[in-house]
C-alpha positions as CSV (number, residue, x, y, z in Angstrom):
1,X,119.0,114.5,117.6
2,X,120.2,115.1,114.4
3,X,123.1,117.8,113.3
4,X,123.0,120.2,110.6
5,X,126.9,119.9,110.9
6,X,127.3,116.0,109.7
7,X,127.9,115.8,106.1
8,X,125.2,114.9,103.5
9,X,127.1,111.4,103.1
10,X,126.7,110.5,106.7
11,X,122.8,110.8,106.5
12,X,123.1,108.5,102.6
13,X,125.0,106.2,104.5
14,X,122.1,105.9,107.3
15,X,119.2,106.0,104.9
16,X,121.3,103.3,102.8
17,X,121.5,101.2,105.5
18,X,117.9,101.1,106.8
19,X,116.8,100.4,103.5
20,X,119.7,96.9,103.5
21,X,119.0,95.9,107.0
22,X,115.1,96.3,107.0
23,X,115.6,94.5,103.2
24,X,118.2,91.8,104.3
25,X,118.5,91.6,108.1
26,X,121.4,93.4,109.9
27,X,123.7,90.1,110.2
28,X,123.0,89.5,106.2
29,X,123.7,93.1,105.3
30,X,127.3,93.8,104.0
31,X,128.6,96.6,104.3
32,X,129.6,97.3,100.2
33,X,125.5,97.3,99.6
34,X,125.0,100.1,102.2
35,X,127.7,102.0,100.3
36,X,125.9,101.0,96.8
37,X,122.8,101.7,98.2
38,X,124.2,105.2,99.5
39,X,125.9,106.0,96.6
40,X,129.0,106.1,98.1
41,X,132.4,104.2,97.9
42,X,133.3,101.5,99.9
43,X,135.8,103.0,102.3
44,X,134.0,105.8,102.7
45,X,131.6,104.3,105.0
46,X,134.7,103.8,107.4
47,X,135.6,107.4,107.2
48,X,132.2,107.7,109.3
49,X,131.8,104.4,111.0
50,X,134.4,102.2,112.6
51,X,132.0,98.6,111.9
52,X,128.5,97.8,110.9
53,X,127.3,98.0,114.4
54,X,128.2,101.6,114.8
55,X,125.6,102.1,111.6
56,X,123.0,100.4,113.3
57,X,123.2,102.2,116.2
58,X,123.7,105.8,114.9
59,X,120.5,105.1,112.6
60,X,118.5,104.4,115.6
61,X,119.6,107.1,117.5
62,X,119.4,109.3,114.6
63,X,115.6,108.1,113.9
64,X,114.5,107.8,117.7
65,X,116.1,111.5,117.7
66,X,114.1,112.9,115.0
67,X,110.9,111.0,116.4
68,X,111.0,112.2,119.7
69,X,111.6,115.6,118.0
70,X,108.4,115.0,116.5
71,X,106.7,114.0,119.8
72,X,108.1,117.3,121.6
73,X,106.5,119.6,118.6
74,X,103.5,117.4,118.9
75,X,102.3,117.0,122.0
76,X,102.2,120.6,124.1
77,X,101.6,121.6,127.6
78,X,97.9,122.7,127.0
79,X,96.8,119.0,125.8
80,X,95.4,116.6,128.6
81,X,97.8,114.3,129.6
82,X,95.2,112.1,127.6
83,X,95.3,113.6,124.3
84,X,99.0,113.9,124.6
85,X,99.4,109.9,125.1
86,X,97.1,109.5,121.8
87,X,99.2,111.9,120.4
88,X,102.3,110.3,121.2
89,X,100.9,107.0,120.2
90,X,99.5,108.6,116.9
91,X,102.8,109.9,115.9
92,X,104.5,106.6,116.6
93,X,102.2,104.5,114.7
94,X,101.9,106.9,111.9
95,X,105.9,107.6,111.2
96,X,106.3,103.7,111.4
97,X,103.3,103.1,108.8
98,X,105.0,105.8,106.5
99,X,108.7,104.2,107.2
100,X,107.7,100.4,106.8
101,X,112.1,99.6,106.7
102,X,112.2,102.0,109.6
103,X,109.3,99.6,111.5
104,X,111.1,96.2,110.3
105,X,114.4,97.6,111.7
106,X,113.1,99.1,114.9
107,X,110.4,95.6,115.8
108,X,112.6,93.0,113.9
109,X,116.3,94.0,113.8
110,X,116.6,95.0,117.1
111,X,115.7,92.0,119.0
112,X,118.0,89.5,117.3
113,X,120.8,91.9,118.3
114,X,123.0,91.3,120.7
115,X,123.1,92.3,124.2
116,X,125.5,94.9,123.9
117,X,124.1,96.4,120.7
118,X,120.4,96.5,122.4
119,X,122.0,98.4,125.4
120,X,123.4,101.2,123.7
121,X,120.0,101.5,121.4
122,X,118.0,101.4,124.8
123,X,120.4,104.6,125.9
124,X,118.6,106.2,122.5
125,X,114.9,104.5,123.8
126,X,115.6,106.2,127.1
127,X,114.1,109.6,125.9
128,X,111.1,108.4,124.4
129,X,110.0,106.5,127.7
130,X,110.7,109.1,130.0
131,X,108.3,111.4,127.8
132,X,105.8,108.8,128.2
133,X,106.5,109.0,131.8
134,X,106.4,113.0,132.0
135,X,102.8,112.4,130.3
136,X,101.9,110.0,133.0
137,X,103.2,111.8,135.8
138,X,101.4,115.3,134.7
139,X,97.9,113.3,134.5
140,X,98.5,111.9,137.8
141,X,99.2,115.8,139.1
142,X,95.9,117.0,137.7
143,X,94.1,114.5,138.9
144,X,92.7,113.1,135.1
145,X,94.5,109.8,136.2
146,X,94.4,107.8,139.1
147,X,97.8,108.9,142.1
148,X,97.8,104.7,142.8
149,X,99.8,103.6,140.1
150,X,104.0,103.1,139.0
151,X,104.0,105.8,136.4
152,X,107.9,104.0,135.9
153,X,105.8,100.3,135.6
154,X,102.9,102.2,133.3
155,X,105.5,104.0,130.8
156,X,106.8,100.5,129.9
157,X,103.3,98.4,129.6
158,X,101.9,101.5,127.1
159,X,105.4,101.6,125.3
160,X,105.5,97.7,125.2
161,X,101.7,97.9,123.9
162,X,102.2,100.2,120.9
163,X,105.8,97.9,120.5
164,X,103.8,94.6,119.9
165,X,101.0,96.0,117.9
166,X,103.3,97.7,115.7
167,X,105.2,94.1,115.0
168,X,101.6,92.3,114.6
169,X,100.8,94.7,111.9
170,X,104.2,94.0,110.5
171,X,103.4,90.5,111.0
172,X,100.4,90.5,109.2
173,X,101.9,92.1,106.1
174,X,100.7,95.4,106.8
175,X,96.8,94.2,106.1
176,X,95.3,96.9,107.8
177,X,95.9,100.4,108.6
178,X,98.8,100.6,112.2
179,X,96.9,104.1,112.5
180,X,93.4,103.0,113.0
181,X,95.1,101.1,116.3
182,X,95.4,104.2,117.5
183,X,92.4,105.0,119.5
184,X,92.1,101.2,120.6
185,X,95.6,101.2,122.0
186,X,95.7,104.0,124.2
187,X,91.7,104.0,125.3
188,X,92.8,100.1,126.5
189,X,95.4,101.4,129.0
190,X,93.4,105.3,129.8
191,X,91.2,102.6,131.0
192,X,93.0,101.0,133.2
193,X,94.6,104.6,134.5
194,X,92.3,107.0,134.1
195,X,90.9,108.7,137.7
């Protein structure tokens, strides 16, 4: 969740950085172009991060924070637990289609981490998929999906669904609209769910 109490620098310094690693690659990105590309000076960086891999994982929790901010606003208790997982699915595919460095870092980046670094990012993920789960869980209590399934099992599969087609769309050099894959995405697993 973002802060209204970290300077203006501290959020350059992110957006400077997502812009380098989704450009060059988090292992090619040097530290002196995130402060060019911030518009800061060199040491300042350090006066907010100890090493590159604190960036990296301050952006994502910065960015997962503000998306499941989005989600919360988006998705409300008097939606079916079905239009809240198209909503949830729309809002993903949609920021990440406006944020095309955002979707390189979050479907490229991330998985040539290492383990350690993809830990503490999953600590960020963590909220997002137990949202996904709530959702599940409320559609299995008013009876709009089926009680005989692991809503724990389920909340991965969808968020590994939207996950890969999001990184085939990148794949394909962004040939196609990622928000037109909404309906197809969730109706493939309301199918499989649904009561």
């Amino acid at each position: 969740m973002t802060s209204s109490k970290k300077p203006d620098k501290y959020y350059a310094i992110l957006e400077g950085a997502l812009k380098v690693f989704a450009e060059n690659g988090f292992h090619k990105s040097q530290v002196s172009r995130i402060a060019k590309e911030a518009g800061v000076a060199d040491g300042t960086i350090y006066l907010y991060f100890k090493k590159k891999e604190d960036i990296l994982t301050s952006l994502f929790q910065e960015k997962l924070g503000e998306l499941v901010e989005k989600f919360n606003t988006g998705v409300n208790e008097q939606m079916s637990a079905k239009e809240a997982l198209y909503k949830v699915c729309e809002i993903h595919f949609s920021e990440l289609e406006g944020n095309v460095n955002l979707a390189f870092l979050t479907q490229i980046e991330l998985r040539q981490s290492d383990l350690e670094l993809r830990k503490e990012i999953g600590l960020a993920l963590k909220r997002y998929i137990i949202l996904i789960e709530n959702i599940l869980e409320r559609g299995k209590q008013d009876g709009s999906f089926r009680a005989d399934f692991d809503a724990k099992l389920v909340r991965l599969l969808i968020f590994g669904g939207m996950d890969e087609v999001v990184t085939s769309w990148l794949i394909s050099g962004q040939k196609y609209s990622l928000t037109a894959q909404v309906g197809p995405t969730v109706n493939f697993f309301i199918k499989g769910i649904e009561a």
